[in-house]
DORO-448085 format. One record per residue: residue in one letter; x, y, z of N, C-alpha, C in turn; residue number from 1; chain. Coordinates in steps of 0.001 Angstrom, whole numbers, plus 500000, padded with zeros to 6 digits. Example, Ala and Ser with C-alpha at 12.3 -4.5 7.8 and 13.67 -1.06 7.14 Angstrom:
<recs>
- marvo,n_X,n_Y,n_Z,ca_X,ca_Y,ca_Z,c_X,c_Y,c_Z,nudo,rodren
- A,513190,494310,507800,512300,495500,507800,513200,496700,507800,1,A;
- S,512850,497750,507080,513670,498940,507140,512900,500030,507870,2,A;
</recs>
This chain:
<recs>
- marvo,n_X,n_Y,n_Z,ca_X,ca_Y,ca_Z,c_X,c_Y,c_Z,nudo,rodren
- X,827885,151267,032056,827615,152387,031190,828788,153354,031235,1,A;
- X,829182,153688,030488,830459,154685,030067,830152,156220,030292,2,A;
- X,830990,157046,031334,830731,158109,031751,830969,158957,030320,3,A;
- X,830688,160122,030276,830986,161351,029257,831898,162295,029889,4,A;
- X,832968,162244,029675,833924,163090,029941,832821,164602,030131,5,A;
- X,833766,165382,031175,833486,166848,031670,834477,167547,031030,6,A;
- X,834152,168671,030174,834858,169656,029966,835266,170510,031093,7,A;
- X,836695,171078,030768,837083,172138,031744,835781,173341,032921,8,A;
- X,835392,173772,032097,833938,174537,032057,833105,173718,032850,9,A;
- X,832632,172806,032801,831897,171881,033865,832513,171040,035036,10,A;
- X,833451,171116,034661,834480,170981,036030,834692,172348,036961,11,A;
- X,834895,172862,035897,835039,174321,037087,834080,174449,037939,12,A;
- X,833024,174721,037504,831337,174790,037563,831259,173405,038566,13,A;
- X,831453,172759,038334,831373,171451,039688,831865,172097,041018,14,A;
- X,833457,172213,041079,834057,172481,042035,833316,173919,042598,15,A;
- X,833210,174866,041984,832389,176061,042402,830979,175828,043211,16,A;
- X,830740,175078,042428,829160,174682,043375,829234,173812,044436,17,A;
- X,830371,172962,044756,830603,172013,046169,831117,172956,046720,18,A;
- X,832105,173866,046503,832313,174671,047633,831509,175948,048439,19,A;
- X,830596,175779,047525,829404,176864,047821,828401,176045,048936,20,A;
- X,827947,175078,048236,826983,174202,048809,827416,172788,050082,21,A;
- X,829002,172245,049316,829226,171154,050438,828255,169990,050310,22,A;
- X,827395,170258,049404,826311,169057,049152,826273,168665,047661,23,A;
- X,826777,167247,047405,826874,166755,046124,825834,166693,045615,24,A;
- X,824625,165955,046166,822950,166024,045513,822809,167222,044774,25,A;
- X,823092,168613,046116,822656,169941,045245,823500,170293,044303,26,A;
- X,824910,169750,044481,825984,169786,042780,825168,169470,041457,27,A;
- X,824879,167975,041426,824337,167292,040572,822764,168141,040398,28,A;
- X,822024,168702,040947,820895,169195,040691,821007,170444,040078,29,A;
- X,821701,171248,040252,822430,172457,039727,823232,172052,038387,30,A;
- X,824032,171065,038265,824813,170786,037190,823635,170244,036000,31,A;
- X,822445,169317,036172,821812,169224,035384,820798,170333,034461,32,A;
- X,820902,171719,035753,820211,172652,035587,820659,173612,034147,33,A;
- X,822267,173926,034950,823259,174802,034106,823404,173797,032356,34,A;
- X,823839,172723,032504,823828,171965,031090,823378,171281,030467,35,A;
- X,821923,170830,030872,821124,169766,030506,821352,169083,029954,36,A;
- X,821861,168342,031132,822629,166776,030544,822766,166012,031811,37,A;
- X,822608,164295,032049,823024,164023,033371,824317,164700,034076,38,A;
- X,824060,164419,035066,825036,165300,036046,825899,163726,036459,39,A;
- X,827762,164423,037043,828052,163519,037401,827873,162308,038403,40,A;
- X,828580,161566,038732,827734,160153,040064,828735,160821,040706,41,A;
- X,828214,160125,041866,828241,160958,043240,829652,160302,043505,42,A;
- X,830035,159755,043127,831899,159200,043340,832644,160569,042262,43,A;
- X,831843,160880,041312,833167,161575,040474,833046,162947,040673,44,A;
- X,832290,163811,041959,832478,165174,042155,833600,164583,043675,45,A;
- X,833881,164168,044074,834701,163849,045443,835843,163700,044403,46,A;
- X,836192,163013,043680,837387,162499,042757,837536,163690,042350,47,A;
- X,836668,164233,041542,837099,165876,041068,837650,166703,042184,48,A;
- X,837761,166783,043264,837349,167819,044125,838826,167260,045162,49,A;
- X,838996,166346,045297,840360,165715,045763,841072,165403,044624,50,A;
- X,841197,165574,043558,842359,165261,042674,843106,167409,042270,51,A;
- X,841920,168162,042634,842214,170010,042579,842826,169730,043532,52,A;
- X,842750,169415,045054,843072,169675,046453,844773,169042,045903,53,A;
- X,844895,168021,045581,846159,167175,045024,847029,167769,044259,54,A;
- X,846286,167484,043083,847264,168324,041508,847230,169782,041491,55,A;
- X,846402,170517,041878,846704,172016,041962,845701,172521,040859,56,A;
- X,844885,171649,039578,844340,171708,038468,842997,170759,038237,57,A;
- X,842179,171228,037379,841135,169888,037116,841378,169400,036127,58,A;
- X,842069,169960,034946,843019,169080,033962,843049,168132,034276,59,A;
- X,843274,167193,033299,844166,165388,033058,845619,166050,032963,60,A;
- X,846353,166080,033802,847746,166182,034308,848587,165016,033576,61,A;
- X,847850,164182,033207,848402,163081,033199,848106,162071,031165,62,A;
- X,847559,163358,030642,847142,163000,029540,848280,162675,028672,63,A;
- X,847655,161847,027713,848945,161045,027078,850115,160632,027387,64,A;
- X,849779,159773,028501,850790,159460,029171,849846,158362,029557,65,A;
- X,851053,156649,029646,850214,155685,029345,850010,154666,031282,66,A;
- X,850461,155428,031884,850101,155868,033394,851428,154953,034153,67,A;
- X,852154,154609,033603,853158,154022,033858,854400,155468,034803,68,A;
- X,854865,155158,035541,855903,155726,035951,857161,155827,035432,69,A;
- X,857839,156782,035100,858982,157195,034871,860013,156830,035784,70,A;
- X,860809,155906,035176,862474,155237,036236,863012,156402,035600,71,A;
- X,864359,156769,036043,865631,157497,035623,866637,156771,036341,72,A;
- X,867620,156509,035302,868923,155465,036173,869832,156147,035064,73,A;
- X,870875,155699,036050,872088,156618,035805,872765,155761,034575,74,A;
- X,873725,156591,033828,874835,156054,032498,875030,154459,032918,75,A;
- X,875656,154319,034464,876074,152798,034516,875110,151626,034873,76,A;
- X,874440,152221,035738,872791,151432,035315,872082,150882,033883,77,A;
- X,872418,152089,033223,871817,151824,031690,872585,151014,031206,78,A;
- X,874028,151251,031224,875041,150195,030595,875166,148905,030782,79,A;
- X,874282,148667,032527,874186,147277,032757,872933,146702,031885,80,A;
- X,871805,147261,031989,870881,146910,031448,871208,146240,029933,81,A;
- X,871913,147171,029161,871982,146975,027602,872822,145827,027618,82,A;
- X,873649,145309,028278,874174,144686,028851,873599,143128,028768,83,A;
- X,872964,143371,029517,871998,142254,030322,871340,141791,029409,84,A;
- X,870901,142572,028392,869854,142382,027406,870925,141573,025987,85,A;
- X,871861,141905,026247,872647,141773,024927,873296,140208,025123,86,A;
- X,873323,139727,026379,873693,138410,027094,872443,137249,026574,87,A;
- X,871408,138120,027277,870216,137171,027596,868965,137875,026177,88,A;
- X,868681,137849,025431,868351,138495,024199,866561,137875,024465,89,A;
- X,866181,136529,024858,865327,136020,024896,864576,136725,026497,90,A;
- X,865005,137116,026680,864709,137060,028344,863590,138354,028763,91,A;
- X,862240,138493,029511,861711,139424,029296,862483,140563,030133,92,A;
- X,861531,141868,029414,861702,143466,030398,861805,143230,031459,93,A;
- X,860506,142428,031973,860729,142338,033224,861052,141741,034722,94,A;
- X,861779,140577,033838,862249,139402,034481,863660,140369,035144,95,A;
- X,863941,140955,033453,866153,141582,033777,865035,142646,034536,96,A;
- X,864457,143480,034632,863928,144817,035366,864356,144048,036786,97,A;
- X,863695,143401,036967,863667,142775,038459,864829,142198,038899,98,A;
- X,865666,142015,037852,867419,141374,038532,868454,142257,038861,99,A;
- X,867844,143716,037907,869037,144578,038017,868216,145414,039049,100,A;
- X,866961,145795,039840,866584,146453,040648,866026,147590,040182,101,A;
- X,865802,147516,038919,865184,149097,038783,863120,148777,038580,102,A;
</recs>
C-alpha cells in the first residue's frame, strides 16, 4: 500500500510531538487526532526524526534530483573521457566509467 506523503506542517507536528512524548504510539495517536487521517507507520516517524538530526530540515533536500551522486573531475579527466568515448563509440557509460576510475 502506498504511503501519502506528509506535508511540511505534519512533519513539523510529528517531530514536535516525539520530542515532547519520546513515544511513537502517542505520535501516531495525536497525529490522527490533529488531522484525521491515518497517522504515519512506526518506521517513518524514526526516519523523519533521524533524517532532521542529519539534514538540519524535514524537507526533501534531495527533491528533483534523480538520487544519483554528483562526480566532479577535472578539464583533463573530462578530456580523457570524451576521448575514450570518441575511440570506443559503442562501448557503455559504464564499462569507460570504470576504466578511467571515476
Amino acid at each position: 500500500m502506498a504511503e501519502v506523503r506528509l506535508n511540511f506542517e505534519e512533519r513539523k507536528f510529528i517531530l514536535k510531538c516525539y520530542w515532547k512524548t519520546v513515544n511513537i504510539s502517542e505520535v501516531q495517536r495525536r497525529f490522527r487526532m490533529e488531522f484525521q487521517r491515518d497517522s504515519p507507520t512506526r518506521l517513518t516517524i524514526p526516519r523523519l526524526r533521524d533524517r532532521f538530526e542529519d539534514e538540519g530540515t524535514v524537507q526533501n533536500i534531495h527533491k528533483n534530483n534523480s538520487g544519483r551522486r554528483q562526480t566532479s573531475t577535472s578539464p583533463t579527466r573530462e578530456r580523457e573521457v570524451i576521448e575514450r568515448f570518441q575511440q570506443f563509440p559503442r562501448k557503455s557509460v559504464r564499462q569507460t566509467a570504470r576504466e578511467t576510475g571515476i
